[in-house]
N, C-alpha and C positions, 0 to 999 in steps of 0.2 A: 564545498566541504564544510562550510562555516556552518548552516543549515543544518548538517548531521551532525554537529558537533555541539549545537543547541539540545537536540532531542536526543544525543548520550547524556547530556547534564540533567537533562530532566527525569530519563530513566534512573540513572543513579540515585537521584533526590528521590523521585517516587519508594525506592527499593527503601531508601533510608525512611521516609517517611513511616512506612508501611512496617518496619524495621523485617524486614524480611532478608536473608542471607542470600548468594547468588544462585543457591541448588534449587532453596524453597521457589525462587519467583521464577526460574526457569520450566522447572517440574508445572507449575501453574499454568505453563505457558509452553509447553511439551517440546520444548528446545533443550538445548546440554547448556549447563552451567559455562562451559566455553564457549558456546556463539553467545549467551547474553554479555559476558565480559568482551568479547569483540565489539557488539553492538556501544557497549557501552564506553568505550576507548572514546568512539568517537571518530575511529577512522576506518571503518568500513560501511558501506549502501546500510541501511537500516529498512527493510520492508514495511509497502504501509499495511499488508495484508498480517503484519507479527503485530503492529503498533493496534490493530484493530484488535486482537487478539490476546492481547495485554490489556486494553482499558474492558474488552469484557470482563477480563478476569479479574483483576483490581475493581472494577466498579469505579472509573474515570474516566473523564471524556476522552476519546481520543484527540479532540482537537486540542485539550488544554495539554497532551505531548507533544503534539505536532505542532505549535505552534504558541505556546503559553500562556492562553487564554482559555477561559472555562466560554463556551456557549451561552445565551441568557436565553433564546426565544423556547417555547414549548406549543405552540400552539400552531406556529407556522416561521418558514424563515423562504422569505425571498432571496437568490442568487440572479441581480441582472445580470445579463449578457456580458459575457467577457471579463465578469467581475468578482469569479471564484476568488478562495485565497489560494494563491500557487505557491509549489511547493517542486523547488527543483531539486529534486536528490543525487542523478547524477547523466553525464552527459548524454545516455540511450533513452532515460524516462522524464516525463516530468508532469507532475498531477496538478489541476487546478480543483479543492475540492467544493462543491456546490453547495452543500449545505453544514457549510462550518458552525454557523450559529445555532442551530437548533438543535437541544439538548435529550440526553439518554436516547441517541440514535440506536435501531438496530437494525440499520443498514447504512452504507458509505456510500454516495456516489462522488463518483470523479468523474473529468475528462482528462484523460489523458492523450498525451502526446510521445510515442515513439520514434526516433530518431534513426534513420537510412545505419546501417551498419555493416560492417563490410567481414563481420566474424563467420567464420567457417566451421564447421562442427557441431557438437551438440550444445544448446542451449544452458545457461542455468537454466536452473530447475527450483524451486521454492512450492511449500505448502501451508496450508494454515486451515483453523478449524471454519468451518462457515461452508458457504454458496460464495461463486462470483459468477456476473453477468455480465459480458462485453457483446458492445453493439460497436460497428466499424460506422465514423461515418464519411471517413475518407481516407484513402490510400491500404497498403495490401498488406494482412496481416497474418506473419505464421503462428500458431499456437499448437503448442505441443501440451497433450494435458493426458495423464498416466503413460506415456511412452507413443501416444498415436499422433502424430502431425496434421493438422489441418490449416490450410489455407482460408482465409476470411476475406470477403471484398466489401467495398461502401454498400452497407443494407444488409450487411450477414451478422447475424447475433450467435452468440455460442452461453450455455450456463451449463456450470460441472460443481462438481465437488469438491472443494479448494485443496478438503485434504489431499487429492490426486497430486502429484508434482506437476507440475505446468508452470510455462516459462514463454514469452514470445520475442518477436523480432519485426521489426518492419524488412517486408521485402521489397525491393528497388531503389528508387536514387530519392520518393517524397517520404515524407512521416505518415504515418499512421495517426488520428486523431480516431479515439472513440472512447465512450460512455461505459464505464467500470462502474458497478456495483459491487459492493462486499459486503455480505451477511455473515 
C-alpha cells in the first residue's frame, strides 16, 4: 500500500503543479472527479493503464508517476533480465516495467505477474484510452474484454481496445507470467 500511497502524492502534486482542479484533470482523463479523488487518497489500487493515460494527457512520463523519476535515455534503454523496475500494486497483480528509462514512450511494456485467486464471479472490469497486448508466457489466463471471456495459455497472445472493459484472472493453483503492452 505504501507504493500506492507514493503515486497518490505525486498525482496530487502533478494536479497542483499543473494547477488544475479535480473535474479539469479527471475530464482529461475521462474518469469522474470521484475516482480521481479515491486514486488520490491514496488508498485504493491505482491502475497503470489510468497512470498511462494521464501522463499522455499531462505530457509526463509515466515513469516519473510511477516511480519518481524522470527517464534520461532517448535513443535506447536496455532492461537486463530480471532487472525491470517492479512495481507491486496489489496482492493479484504485479508489474515489472522494461523500459523505465527511456523517454516520451508511446507504448508501456510490462511483465506482469498474476497471482492464483480464488474469487468467484465477475471480474473487475477497468478501461482506458490506447491498445493493449498480452502475450502468456506461462500459466493459464482468463480475459474478459467487452463482456466475451477467453481463456489464454503459454504462447497465446490477445490485443483489443483498451477502451473495452477487460479485466483478467489467473486460472488454477500457478500465476500467470506474461508480456503487457499499452498504447
Amino acid at each position: 500500500m505504501y507504493f500506492i500511497q507514493q503515486i497518490a502524492e505525486r498525482l496530487r502534486g502533478l494536479r497542483d503543479a499543473l494547477d488544475l482542479g479535480l473535474e479539469d484533470m479527471a475530464g482529461q482523463c475521462g474518469i469522474s472527479a470521484a475516482q480521481l479523488e479515491e486514486y488520490e487518497s491514496g488508498t485504493v489500487d491505482i491502475p497503470v493503464s489510468f497512470l498511462h493515460s494521464l501522463s499522455s494527457a499531462c505530457g509526463v512520463e509515466m515513469t516519473a508517476l510511477m516511480f519518481g523519476s524522470e527517464p534520461n535515455m532517448n535513443s535506447y534503454f536496455i532492461t537486463r533480465a530480471g532487472r525491470g523496475v517492479k512495481v507491486e500494486r496489489t496482492g493479484a497483480y504485479s508489474y515489472q516495467d522494461l523500459a523505465a528509462g527511456f523517454q516520451h514512450r508511446v507504448m508501456a511494456p510490462f511483465m506482469v505477474t498474476v497471482e492464483p485467486s480464488r474469487q468467484e464471479g465477475p471480474l473487475a472490469l477497468n478501461s482506458h484510452e490506447g491498445q493493449e497486448f498480452n502475450y502468456v508466457v506461462e500459466g493459464t489466463l482468463e480475459i474478459t474484454v467487452a463482456g466475451k471471456a477467453n481463456v489464454l495459455n503459454p504462447g497465446d497472445t490477445i490485443m483489443f481496445d483498451a477502451r473495452k472493459p477487460h479485466g483478467m484472472r489467473a486460472i488454477g493453483d500457478t500465476p500467470v507470467r506474461m508480456l503487457a503492452i499499452i498504447s
